[in-house]
C-alpha positions as CSV (number, residue, x, y, z in Angstrom):
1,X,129.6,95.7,136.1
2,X,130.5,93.6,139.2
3,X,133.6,92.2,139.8
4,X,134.7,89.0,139.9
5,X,134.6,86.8,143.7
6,X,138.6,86.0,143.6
7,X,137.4,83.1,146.1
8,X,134.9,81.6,143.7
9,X,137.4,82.3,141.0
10,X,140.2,80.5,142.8
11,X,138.1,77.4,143.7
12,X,136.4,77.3,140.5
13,X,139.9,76.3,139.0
14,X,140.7,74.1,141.4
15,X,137.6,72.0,141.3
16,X,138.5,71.9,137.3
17,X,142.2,71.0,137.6
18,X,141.8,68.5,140.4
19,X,141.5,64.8,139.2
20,X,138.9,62.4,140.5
21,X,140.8,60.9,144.0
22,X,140.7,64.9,145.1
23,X,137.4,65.7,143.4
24,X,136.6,62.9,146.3
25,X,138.1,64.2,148.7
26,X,136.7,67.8,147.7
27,X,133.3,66.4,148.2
28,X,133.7,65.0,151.7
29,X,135.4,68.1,152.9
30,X,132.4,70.2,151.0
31,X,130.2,67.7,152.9
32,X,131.4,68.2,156.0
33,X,131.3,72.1,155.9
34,X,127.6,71.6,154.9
35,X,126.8,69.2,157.8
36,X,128.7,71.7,159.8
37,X,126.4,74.7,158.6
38,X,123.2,72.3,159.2
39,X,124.2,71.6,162.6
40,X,124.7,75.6,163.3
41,X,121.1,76.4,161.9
42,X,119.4,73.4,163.4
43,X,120.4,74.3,166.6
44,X,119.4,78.2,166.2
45,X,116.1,76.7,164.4
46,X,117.0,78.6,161.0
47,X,115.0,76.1,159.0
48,X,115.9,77.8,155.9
49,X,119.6,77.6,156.2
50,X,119.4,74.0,157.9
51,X,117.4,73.0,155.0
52,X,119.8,74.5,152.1
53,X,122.7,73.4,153.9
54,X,122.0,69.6,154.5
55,X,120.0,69.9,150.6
56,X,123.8,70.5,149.4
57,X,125.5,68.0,151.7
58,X,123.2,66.0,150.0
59,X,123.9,66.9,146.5
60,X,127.3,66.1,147.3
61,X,126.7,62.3,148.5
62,X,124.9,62.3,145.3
63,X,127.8,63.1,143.9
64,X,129.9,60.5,145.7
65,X,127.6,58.0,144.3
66,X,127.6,59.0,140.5
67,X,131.2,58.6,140.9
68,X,131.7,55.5,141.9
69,X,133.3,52.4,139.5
70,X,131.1,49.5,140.0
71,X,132.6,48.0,136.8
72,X,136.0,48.2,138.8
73,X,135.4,48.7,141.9
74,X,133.4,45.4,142.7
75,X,132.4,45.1,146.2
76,X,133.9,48.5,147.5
77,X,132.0,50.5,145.0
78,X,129.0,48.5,145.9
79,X,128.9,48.7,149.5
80,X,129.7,52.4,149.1
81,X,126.8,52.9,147.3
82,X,124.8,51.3,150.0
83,X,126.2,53.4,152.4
84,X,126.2,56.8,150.6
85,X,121.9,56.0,149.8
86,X,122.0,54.8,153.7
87,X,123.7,58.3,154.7
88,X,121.4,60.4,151.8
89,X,118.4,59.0,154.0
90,X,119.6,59.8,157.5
91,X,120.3,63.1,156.0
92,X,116.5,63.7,154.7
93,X,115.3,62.2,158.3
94,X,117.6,64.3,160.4
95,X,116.0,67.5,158.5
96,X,112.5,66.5,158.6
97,X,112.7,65.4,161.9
98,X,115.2,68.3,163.2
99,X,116.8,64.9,164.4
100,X,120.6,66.1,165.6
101,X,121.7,62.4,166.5
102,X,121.1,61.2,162.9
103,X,122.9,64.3,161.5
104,X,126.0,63.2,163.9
105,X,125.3,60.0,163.0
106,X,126.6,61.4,159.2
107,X,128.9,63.6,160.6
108,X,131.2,60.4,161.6
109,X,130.6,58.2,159.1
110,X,131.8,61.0,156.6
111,X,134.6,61.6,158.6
112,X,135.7,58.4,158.6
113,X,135.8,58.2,155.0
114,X,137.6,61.3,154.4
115,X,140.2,60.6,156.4
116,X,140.7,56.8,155.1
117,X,140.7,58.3,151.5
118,X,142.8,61.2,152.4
119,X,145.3,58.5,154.5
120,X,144.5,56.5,150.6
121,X,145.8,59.7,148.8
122,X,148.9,60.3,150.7
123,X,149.8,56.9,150.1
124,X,149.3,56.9,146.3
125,X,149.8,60.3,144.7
126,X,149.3,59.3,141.6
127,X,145.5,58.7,141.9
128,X,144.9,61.7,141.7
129,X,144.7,61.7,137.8
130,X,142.4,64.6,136.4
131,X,138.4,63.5,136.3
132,X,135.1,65.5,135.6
133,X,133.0,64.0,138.0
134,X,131.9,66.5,140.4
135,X,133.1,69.6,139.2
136,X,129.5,71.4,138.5
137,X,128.4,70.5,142.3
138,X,131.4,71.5,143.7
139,X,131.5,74.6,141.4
140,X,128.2,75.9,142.6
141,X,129.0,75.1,146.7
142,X,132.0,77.3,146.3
């Protein structure tokens, strides 16, 4: 019998009690430590981890779109989307091509948008509501 990963235990329950403004912000910060890891093997030519680690930083702008309100969120959610598909496809270049400028070229973008909807969170606590939009991705990242 194995025992139980406390860590994957820990954010297991946190990915399921966290409503959708931190699921968001859960999936940038999962991004970044992704594009992080991408950067790491790109650079030692460890195709294999460079290519798992940008396929989940992937999965998680995947994620970002799926969530997004275009009933609601009118042309935010919209030109999010665009972004986000814009981003998925520098993301499949930069690993095909080994191509560390486009993989930057993420890096800030993503950045940028964690920390405007981190600034967003602070601002508005209540958002944070409870959500099941990316809990399965983030689950399995943990």
């Amino acid at each position: 019998m194995t025992t139980p990963n406390p860590y994957r235990q820990y954010k297991t329950t946190q990915v399921q009690t966290a409503g959708p403004a931190q699921l968001t912000l859960m999936c940038y910060d999962g991004a970044a430590r992704f594009l992080a890891q991408g950067r790491e093997a790109m650079e030692n030519r460890r195709y294999d981890a460079q290519n798992a680690a940008l396929g989940k930083a992937q999965a998680l702008l995947a994620e970002l779109i799926k969530g997004l309100d275009f009933e609601h969120g009118g042309d935010i959610a919209h030109n999010l989307d665009a972004l986000y598909r814009y981003l998925y496809d520098r993301l499949t270049h930069a690993n095909i091509r080994d191509d560390r400028a486009a993989l930057d070229e993420v890096r800030g973008h993503l950045s940028e948008l964690r920390d405007a909807w981190a600034q967003a969170l602070e601002q508005t606590p209540e958002a944070a509501g409870t959500g099941e939009s990316a809990r399965r991705e983030l689950a399995l990242s943990a």
